[in-house]
VOBASE-762113 format. One record per residue (C-alpha): x, y, z; residue number from 1; residue in one letter. Coordinates in steps of 0.25 Angstrom, whole numbers, padded with zeros to 4 digits. Layout:
BEGIN
+-------+-------+-------+-----+------+
:     x :     y :     z : seq : type :
+-------+-------+-------+-----+------+
:     X :     Y :     Z : NUM :    a :
...
+-------+-------+-------+-----+------+
***
This chain:
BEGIN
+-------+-------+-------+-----+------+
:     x :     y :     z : seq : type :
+-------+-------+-------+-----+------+
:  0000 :  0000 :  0000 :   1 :    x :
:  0006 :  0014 : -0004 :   2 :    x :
:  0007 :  0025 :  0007 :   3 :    x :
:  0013 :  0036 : -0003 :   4 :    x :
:  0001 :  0039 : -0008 :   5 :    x :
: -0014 :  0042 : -0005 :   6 :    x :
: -0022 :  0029 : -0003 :   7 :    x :
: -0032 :  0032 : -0018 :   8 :    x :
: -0046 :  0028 : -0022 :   9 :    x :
: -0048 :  0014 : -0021 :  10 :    x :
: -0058 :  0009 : -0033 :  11 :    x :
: -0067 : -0004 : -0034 :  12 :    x :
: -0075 : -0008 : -0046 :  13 :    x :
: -0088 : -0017 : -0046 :  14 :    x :
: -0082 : -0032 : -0048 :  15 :    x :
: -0087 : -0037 : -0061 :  16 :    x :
: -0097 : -0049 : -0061 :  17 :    x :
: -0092 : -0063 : -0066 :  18 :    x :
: -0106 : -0069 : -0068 :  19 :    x :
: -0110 : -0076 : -0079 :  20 :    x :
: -0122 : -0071 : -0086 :  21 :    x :
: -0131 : -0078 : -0096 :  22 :    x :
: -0128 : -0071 : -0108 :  23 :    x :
: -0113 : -0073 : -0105 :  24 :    x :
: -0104 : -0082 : -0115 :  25 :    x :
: -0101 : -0090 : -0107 :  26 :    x :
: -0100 : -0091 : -0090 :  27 :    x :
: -0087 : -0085 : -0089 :  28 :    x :
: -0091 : -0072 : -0097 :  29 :    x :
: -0095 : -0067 : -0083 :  30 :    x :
: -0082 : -0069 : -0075 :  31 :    x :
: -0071 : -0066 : -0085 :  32 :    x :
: -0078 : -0051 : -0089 :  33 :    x :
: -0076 : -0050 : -0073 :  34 :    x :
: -0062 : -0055 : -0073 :  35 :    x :
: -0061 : -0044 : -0085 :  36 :    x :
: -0067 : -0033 : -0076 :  37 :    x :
: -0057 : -0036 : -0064 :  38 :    x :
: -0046 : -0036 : -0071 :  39 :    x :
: -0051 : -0024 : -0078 :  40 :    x :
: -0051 : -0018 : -0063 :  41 :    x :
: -0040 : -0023 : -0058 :  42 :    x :
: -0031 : -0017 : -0071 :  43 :    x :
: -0037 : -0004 : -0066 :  44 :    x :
: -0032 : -0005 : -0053 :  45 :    x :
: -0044 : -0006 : -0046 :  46 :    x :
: -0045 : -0007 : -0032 :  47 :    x :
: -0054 : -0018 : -0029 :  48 :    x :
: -0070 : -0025 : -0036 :  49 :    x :
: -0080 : -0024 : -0029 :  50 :    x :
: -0093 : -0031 : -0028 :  51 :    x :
: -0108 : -0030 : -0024 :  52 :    x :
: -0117 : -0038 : -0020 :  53 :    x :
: -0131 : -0041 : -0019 :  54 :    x :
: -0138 : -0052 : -0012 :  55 :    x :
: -0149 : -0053 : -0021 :  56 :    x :
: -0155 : -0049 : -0036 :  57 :    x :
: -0160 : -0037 : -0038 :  58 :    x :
: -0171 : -0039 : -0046 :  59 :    x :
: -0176 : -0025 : -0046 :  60 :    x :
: -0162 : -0020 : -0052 :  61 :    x :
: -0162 : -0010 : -0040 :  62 :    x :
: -0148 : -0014 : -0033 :  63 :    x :
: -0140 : -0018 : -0047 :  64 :    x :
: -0133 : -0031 : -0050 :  65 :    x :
: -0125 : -0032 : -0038 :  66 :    x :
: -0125 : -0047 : -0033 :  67 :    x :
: -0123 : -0055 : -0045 :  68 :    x :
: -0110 : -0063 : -0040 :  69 :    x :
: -0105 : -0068 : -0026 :  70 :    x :
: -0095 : -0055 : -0024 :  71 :    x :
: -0085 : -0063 : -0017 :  72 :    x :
: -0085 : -0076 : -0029 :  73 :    x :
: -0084 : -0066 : -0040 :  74 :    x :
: -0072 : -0058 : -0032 :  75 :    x :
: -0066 : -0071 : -0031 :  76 :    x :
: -0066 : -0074 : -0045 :  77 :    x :
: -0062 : -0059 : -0048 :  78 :    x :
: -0049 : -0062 : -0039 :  79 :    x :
: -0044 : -0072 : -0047 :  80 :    x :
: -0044 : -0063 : -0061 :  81 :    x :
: -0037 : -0050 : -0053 :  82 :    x :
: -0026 : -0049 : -0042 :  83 :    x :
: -0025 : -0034 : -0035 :  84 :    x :
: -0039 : -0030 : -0034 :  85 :    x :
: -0049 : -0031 : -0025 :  86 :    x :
: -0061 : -0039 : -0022 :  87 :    x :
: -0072 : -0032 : -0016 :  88 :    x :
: -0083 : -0043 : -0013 :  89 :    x :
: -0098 : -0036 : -0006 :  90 :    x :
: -0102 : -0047 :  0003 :  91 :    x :
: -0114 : -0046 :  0014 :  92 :    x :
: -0112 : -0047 :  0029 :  93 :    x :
: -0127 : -0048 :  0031 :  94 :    x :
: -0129 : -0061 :  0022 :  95 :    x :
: -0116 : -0068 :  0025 :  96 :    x :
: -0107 : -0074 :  0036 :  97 :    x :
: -0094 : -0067 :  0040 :  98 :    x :
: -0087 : -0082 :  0040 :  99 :    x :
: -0090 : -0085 :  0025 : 100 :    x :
: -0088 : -0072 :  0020 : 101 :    x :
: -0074 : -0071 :  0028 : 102 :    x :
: -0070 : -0083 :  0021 : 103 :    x :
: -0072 : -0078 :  0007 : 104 :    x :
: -0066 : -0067 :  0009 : 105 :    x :
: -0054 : -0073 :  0014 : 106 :    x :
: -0054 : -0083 :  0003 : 107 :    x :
: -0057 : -0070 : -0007 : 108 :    x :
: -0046 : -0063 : -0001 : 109 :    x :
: -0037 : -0075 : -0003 : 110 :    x :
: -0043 : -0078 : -0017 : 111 :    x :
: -0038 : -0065 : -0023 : 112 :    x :
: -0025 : -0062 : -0015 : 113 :    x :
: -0030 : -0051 : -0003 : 114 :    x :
: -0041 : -0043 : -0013 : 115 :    x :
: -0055 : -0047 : -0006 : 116 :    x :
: -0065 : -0036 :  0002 : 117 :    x :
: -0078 : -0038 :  0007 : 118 :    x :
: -0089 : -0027 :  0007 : 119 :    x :
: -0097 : -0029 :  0018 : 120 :    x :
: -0113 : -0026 :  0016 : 121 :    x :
: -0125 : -0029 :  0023 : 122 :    x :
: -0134 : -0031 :  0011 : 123 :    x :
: -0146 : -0026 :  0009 : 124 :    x :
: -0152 : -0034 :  0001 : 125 :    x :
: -0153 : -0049 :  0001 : 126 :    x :
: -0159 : -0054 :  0013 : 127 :    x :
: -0169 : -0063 :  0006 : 128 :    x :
: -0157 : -0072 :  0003 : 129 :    x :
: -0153 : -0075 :  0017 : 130 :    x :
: -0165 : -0077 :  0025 : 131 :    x :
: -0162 : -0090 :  0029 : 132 :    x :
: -0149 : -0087 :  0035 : 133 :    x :
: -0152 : -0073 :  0040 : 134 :    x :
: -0161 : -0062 :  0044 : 135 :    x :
: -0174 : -0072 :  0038 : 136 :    x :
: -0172 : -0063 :  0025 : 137 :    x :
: -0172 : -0049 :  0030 : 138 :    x :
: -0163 : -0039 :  0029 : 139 :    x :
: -0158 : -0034 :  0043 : 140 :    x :
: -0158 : -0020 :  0047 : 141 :    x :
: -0145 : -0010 :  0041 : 142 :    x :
: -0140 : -0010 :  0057 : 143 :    x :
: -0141 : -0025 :  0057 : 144 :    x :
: -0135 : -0030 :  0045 : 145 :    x :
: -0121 : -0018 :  0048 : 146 :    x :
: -0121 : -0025 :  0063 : 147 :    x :
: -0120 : -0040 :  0056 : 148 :    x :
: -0110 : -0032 :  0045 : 149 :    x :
: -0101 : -0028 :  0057 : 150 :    x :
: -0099 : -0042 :  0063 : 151 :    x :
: -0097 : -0048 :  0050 : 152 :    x :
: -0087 : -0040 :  0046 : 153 :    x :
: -0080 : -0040 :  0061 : 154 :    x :
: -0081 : -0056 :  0058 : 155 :    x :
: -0077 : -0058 :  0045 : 156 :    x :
: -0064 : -0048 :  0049 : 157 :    x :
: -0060 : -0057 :  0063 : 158 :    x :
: -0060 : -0069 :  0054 : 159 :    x :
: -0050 : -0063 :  0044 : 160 :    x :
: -0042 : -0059 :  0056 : 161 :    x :
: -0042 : -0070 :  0066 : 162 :    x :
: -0033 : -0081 :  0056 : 163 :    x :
: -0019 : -0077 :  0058 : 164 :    x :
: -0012 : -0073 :  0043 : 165 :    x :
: -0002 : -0084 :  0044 : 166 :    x :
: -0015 : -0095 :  0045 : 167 :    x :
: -0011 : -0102 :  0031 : 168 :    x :
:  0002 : -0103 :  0025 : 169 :    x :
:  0008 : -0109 :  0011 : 170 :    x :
:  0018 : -0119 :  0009 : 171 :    x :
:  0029 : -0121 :  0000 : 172 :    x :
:  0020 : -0131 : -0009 : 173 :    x :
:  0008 : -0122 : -0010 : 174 :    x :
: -0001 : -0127 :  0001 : 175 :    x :
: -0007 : -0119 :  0015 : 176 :    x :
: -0005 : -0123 :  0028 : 177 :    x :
: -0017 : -0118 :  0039 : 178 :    x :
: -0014 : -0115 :  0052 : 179 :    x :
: -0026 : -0119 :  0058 : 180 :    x :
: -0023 : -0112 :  0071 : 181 :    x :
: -0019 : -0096 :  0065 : 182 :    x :
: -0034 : -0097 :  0061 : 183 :    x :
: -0042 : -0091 :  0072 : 184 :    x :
: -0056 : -0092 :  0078 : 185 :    x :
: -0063 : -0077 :  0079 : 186 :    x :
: -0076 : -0083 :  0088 : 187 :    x :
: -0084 : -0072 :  0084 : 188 :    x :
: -0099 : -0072 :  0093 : 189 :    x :
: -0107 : -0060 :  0086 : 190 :    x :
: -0122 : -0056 :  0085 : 191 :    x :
: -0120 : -0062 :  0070 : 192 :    x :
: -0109 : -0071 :  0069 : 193 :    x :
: -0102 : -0082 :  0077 : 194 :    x :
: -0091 : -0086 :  0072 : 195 :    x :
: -0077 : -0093 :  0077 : 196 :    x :
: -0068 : -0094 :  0067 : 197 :    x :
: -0058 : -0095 :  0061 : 198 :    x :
: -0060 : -0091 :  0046 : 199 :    x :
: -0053 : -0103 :  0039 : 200 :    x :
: -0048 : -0094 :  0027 : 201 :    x :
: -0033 : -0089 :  0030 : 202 :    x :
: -0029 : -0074 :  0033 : 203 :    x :
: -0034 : -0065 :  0021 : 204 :    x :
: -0022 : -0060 :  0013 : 205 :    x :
: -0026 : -0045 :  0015 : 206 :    x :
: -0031 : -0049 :  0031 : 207 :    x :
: -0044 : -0045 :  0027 : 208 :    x :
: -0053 : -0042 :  0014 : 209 :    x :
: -0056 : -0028 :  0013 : 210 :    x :
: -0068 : -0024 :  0019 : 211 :    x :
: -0078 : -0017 :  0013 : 212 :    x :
: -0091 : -0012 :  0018 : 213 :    x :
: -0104 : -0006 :  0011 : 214 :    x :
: -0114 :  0004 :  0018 : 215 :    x :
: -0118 :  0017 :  0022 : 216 :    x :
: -0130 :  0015 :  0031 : 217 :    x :
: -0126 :  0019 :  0046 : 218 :    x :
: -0123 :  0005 :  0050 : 219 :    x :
: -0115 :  0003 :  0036 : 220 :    x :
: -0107 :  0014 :  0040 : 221 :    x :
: -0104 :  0008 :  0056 : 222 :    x :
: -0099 : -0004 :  0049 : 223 :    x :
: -0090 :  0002 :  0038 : 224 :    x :
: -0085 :  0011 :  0048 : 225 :    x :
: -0081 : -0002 :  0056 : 226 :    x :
: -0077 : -0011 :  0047 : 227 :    x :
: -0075 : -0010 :  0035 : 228 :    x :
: -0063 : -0006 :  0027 : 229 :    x :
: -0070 :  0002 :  0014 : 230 :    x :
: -0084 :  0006 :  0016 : 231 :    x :
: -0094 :  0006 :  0003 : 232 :    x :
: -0103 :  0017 :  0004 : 233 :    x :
: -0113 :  0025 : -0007 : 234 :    x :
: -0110 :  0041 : -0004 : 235 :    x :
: -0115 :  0048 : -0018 : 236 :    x :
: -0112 :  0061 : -0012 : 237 :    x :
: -0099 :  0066 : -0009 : 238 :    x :
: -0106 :  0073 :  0004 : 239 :    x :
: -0110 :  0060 :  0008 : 240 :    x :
: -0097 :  0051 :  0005 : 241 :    x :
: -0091 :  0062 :  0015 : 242 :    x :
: -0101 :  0060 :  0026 : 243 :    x :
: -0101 :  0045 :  0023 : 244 :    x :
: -0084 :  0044 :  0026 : 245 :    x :
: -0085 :  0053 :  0037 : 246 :    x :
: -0095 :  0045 :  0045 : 247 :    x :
: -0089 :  0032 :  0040 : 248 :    x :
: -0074 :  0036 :  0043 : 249 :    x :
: -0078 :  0042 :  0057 : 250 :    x :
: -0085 :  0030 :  0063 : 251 :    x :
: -0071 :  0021 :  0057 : 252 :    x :
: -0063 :  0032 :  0065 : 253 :    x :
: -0072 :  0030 :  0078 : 254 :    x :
: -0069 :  0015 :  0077 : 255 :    x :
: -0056 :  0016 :  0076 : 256 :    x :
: -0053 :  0013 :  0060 : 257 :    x :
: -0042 :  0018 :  0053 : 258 :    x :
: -0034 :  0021 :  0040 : 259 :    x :
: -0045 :  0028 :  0035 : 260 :    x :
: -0055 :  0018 :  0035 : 261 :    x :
: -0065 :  0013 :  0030 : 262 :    x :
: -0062 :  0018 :  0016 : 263 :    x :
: -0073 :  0024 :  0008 : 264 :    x :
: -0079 :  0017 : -0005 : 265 :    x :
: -0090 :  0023 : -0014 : 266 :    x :
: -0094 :  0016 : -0027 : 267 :    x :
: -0093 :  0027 : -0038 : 268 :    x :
: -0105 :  0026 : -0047 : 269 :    x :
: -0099 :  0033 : -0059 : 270 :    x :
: -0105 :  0036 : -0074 : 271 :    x :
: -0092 :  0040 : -0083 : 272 :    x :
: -0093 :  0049 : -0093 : 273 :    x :
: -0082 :  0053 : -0105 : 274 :    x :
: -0086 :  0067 : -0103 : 275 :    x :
: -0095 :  0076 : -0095 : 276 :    x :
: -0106 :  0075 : -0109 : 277 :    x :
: -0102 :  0058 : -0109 : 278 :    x :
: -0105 :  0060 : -0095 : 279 :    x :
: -0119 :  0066 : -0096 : 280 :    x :
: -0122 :  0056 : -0108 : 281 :    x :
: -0120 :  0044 : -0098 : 282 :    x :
: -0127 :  0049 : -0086 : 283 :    x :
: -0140 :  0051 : -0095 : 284 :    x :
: -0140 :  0039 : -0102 : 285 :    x :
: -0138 :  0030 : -0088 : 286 :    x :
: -0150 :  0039 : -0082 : 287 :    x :
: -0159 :  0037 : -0095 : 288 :    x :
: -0156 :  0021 : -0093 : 289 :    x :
: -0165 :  0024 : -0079 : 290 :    x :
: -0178 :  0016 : -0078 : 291 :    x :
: -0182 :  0026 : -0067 : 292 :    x :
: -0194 :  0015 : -0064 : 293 :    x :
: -0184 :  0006 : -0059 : 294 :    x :
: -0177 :  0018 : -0053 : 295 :    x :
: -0188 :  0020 : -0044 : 296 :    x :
: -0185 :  0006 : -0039 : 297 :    x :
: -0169 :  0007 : -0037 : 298 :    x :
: -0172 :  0022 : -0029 : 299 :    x :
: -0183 :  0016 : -0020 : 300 :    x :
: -0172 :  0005 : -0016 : 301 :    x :
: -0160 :  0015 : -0014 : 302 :    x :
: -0172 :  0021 : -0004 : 303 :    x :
: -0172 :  0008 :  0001 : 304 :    x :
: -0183 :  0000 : -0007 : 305 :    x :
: -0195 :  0005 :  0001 : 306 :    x :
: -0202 :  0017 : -0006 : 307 :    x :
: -0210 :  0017 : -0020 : 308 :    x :
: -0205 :  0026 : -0030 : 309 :    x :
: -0215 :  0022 : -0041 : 310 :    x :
: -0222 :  0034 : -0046 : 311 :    x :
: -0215 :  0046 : -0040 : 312 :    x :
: -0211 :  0056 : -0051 : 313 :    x :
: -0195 :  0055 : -0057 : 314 :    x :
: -0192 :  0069 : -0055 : 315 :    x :
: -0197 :  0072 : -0040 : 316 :    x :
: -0191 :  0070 : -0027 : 317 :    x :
: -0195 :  0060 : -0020 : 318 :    x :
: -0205 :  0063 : -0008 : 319 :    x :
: -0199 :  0063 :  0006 : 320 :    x :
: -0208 :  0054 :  0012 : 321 :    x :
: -0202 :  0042 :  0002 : 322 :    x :
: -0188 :  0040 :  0009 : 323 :    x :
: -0187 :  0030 :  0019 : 324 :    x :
: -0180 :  0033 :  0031 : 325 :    x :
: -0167 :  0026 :  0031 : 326 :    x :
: -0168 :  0018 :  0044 : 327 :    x :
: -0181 :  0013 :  0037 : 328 :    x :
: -0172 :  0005 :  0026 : 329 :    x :
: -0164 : -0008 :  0028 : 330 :    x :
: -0156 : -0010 :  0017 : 331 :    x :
: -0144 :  0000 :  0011 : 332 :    x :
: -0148 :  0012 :  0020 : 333 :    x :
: -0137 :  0021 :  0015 : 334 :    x :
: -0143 :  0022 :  0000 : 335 :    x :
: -0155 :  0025 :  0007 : 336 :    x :
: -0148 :  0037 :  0011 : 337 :    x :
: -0143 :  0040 :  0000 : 338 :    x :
: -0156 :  0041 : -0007 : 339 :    x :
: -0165 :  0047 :  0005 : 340 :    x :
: -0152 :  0060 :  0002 : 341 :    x :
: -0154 :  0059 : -0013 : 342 :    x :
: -0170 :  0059 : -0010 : 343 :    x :
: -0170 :  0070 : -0001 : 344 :    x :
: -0161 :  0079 : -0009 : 345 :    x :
: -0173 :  0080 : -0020 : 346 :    x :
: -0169 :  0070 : -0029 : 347 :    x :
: -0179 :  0067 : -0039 : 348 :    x :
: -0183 :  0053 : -0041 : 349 :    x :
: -0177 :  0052 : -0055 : 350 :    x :
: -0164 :  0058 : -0049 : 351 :    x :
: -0165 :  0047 : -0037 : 352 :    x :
: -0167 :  0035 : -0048 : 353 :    x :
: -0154 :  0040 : -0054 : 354 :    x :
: -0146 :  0041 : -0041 : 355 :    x :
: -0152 :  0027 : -0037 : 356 :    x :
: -0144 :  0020 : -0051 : 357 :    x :
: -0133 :  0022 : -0041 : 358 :    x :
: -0139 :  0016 : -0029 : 359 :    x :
: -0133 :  0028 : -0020 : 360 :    x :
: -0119 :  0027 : -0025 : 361 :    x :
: -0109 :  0039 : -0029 : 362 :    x :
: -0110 :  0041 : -0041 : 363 :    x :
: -0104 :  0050 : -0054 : 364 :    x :
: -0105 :  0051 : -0068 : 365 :    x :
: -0093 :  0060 : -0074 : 366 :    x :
: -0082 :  0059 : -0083 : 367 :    x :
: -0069 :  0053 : -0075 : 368 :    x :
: -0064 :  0065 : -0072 : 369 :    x :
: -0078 :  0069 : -0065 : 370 :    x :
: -0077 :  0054 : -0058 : 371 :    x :
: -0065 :  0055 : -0053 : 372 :    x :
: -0067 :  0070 : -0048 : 373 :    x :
: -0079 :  0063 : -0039 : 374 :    x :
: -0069 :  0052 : -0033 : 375 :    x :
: -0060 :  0061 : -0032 : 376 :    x :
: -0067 :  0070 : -0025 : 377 :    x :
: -0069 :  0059 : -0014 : 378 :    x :
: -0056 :  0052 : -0013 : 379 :    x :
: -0052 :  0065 : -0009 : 380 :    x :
: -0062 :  0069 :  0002 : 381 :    x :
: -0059 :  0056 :  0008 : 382 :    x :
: -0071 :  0048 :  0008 : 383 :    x :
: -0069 :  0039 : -0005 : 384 :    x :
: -0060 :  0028 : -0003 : 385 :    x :
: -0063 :  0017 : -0013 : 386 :    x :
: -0074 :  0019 : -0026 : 387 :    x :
: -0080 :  0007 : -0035 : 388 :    x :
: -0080 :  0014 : -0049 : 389 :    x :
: -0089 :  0009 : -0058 : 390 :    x :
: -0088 :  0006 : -0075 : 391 :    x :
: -0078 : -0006 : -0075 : 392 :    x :
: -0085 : -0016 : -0084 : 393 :    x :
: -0096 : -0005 : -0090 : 394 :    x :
: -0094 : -0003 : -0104 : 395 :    x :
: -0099 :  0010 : -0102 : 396 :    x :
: -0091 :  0015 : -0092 : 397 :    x :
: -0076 :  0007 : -0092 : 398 :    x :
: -0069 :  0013 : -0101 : 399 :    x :
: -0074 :  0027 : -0094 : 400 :    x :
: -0068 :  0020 : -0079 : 401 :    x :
: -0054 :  0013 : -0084 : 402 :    x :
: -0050 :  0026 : -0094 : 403 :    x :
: -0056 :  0036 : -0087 : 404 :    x :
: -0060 :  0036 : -0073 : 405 :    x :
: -0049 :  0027 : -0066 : 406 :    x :
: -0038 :  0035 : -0075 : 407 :    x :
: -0043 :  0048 : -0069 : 408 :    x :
: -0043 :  0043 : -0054 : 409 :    x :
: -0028 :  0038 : -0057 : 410 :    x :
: -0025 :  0049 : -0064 : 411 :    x :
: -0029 :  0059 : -0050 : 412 :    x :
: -0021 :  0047 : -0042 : 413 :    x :
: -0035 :  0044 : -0036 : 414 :    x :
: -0035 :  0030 : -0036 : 415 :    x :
: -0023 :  0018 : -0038 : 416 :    x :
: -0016 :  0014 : -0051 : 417 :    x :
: -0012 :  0002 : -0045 : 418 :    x :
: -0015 : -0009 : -0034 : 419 :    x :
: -0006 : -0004 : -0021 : 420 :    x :
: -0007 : -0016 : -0015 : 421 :    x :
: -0008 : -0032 : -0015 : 422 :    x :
: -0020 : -0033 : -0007 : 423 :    x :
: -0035 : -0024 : -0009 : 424 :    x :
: -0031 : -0020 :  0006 : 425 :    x :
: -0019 : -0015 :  0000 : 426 :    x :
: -0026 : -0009 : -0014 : 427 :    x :
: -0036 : -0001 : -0005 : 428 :    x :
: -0025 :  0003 :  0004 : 429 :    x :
: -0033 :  0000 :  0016 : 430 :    x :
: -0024 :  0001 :  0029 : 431 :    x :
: -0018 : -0011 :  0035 : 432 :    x :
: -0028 : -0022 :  0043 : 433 :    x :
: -0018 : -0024 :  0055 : 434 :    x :
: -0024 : -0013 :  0064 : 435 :    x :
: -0039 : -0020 :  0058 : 436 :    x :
: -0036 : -0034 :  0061 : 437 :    x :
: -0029 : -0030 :  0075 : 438 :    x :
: -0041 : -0025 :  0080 : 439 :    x :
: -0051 : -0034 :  0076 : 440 :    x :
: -0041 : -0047 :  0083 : 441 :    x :
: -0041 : -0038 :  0095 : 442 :    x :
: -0057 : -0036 :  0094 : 443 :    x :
+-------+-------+-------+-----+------+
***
C-alpha cells in the first residue's frame, strides 16, 4: 500500500451475469460474455465487482433484475478468469446463517487469492421463501432485522479470528497438514445464534473479507457505524451525502473506530453524453422510453408500496395526505426518505416517476468532464470513498466510460491506474485489521 500519496477514489462495476438464456448458442454464451466483462474491468483497473441481490422475482418489474444468480457462485467462477480485482458478493444476514456463510466466504477468499467482501443487508424482500425456517414468512421490523444483522456480523468476524494463521501448512510434495488444535472454539450464546466452533475452513488470506454493508435507515446506519468496513448508501444530494458522512462517521468516532472508517460508497447513476447537445439527445429519448402507467407503480414502492397513485394527474404534486410516515413502512425506509423529500419539495408526479427509474440513487447525465466534476466534487469534500459506475457491458454507454469518463478521472489523479496491492484490503487501501481483530479476541 502506497503512503506517498493520497488514498484516490475506489471504483466498482456491477458483476456481469454468466446465465444461460434460452435464445443463447449454446450454455456457455452466458459465462464467457461475463468472463469477457471481468476481464474487461480488470484491464481498466477497476477496483472491485460488485453484486446485487434479490430473494425473489420481481414480477411487476419494479426493483429491476437484480437476483438472477447466487452472488457468491457466480463471483466464484468470475475469480478464476481475473486475478487482482475484487469480488464484492450481497448476501442477506436475515435469510442466512453466519456459520454457512463464513464458510463460503473463506473458501471464496481462498478460491480467488485474498479478493472476497461480503455486503451485509437485511433484505426486504423475500420473506415468503423462508417461512419455514424463519419469522412464518413475514418480514420482521427494520429494528429487528439490524439487531439480527449486528450479531451476525459479530459471529461471522470471531469465526475468522478465532483459528490461528498457521492452522494449515504445505509440504514439499503438495499436500496440507491440519493442525487440529490451532482451530478454535468461539461458543458463541446469542439472542440469535448458538454456535461453538470452530469454522473448519483455514485462516482467510486477507484475515477477513471485506465487509461491506447496505442501509441508511436509523438502524442501518447504527450497524454501518459499528461494523462495517464500507458502507452503501443512496445520498442523490450533495446536502444529504454530507449530513449522511457526518452522522455515519460521528457515531464510528464515538465507538472508537479509526482510519477514517467506515468508508463512504455511492452508486453513480450516470447517463454520458458526447456533448452538452448528445447529452440532452440521450436524456430525452431515456424519458420518452417511460411507461409512466408502470411508473405509477415503481414510485408507489419507492414510497413504500402502500399508496395508489392510479389516477392523480402527471403534472401536479402529490397531496400531502398521501405520504406515509416513515415509522409506518418496513422495508428500505431510507428510499422512503428520500421520496417523502423529493415529494414535499413540490415535485410533480411526472417528475417523481422519472426520479424513481433510479430508485433513489445519485444520479448524472453530463458529458465526462460534467461527471467527473460531480465525483470530484465529493471526493474532495470528503464524503465519497468508493463509487459503482455504470455503462460496462452497455452498447450504448461503454465506449462513452473506458474512452471517456475513466481517462478524465486518471487524467485529475482521482482514481488508481493500477492495483497498489496484492489483496482487495490492499487495493482499497483499507487500514490494517490487527487493531480489529485485537479487540474482538479481547471482547
Amino acid at each position: 500500500m502506497s503512503s506517498s500519496r493520497p488514498r484516490r477514489l475506489k471504483t466498482l462495476v456491477g458483476a456481469p451475469t454468466l446465465v444461460a438464456a434460452a435464445n443463447d448458442g449454446d450454455p456457455g454464451s452466458g459465462l464467457r460474455r461475463a468472463v469477457a466483462l471481468a476481464r474487461k474491468a480488470e484491464a481498466e483497473r477497476i477496483t472491485g465487482l460488485f453484486t446485487a441481490d434479490l430473494l425473489q422475482i420481481d414480477r411487476a418489474g419494479l426493483a429491476g433484475t437484480a437476483g438472477v444468480q447466487e452472488p457468491l457462485i457466480a463471483l466464484a467462477a468470475l475469480s478464476q478468469a481475473t486475478s487482482r480485482i475484487g469480488l464484492v458478493a450481497t448476501v442477506s444476514t436475515t435469510f442466512h446463517h453466519p456459520f454457512n456463510l463464513a464458510r463460503q466466504l473463506a473458501t471464496l477468499d481462498h478460491a480467488s487469492g485474498g479478493r472476497s467482501a461480503w455486503n451485509a443487508v437485511t433484505s426486504s424482500v423475500g420473506e415468503e421463501n423462508f417461512g419455514e425456517q424463519t419469522f412464518d414468512g413475514v418480514l420482521p421490523s427494520p429494528e429487528a432485522r439490524y439487531a439480527r444483522a449486528a450479531e451476525f456480523i459479530a459471529v461471522v468476524n470471531a469465526l475468522f479470528d478465532a483459528n490461528e494463521r498457521d492452522a494449515v501448512t504445505r509440504k514439499a510434495s503438495g499436500a496440507v497438514v491440519v493442525d487440529p488444535a490451532k482451530f478454535h472454539r468461539i461458543d458463541h450464546r446469542g439472542r440469535h445464534f448458538t454456535i461453538a466452533g470452530p469454522l473448519n475452513v483455514p485462516p482467510l488470506p486477507q484475515g477477513r473479507p471485506v465487509q461491506f454493508q447496505a442501509g441508511q435507515s436509523e438502524a442501518g446506519v447504527a450497524v454501518g457505524a459499528a461494523h462495517a468496513e464500507v458502507v452503501y448508501t443512496s445520498q442523490p444530494t450533495f446536502e444529504g451525502a454530507v449530513a449522511f458522512a457526518a452522522e455515519l462517521r460521528r457515531r464510528a468516532a464515538a465507538l472508537g473506530r479509526r482510519g477514517g472508517l467506515p468508508f463512504v460508497m455511492n452508486s453513480f447513476h450516470c447517463l454520458i453524453g458526447e456533448s452538452v447537445a448528445d447529452v440532452g439527445r440521450r436524456l430525452a429519448e431515456k424519458h420518452a422510453r417511460i411507461d409512466y402507467e408502470q411508473g405509477r407503480l415503481k414510485l408507489a414502492d419507492m414510497l413504500g408500496g402502500e399508496i395508489d397513485l392510479s389516477g392523480l394527474p402527471l403534472d401536479a404534486a402529490l397531496p400531502e395526505s398521501l405520504l406515509p410516515e416513515v415509522t409506518s413502512i418496513n422495508r428500505r425506509r431510507g428510499r422512503v426518505e428520500i421520496f417523502r423529500r423529493y415529494a414535499r419539495q413540490g415535485l410533480t408526479l411526472r417528475r417523481l416517476i422519472i426520479e424513481a427509474q433510479e430508485t433513489g440513487h445519485w444520479s448524472v447525465a453530463g458529458t465526462p468532464e460534467q461527471l467527473a466534476d460531480a465525483l470530484e466534487e465529493r471526493y474532495r469534500a470528503g464524503i465519497l470513498d468508493v463509487v459503482t459506475l455504470h455503462g460496462l457491458g452497455n452498447p450504448d454507454q461503454e465506449d462513452l466510460l473506458l474512452n471517456g469518463l475513466l481517462p478524465e478521472l486518471r487524467r485529475r489523479s482521482l482514481i488508481d491506474t493500477d492495483y497498489v496491492g496484492d489483496d482487495f484490503r490492499s487495493n482499497l487501501e483499507l487500514p490494517p485489521l490487527t487493531d480489529a481483530i485485537a479487540r474482538a479476541r479481547i471482547a
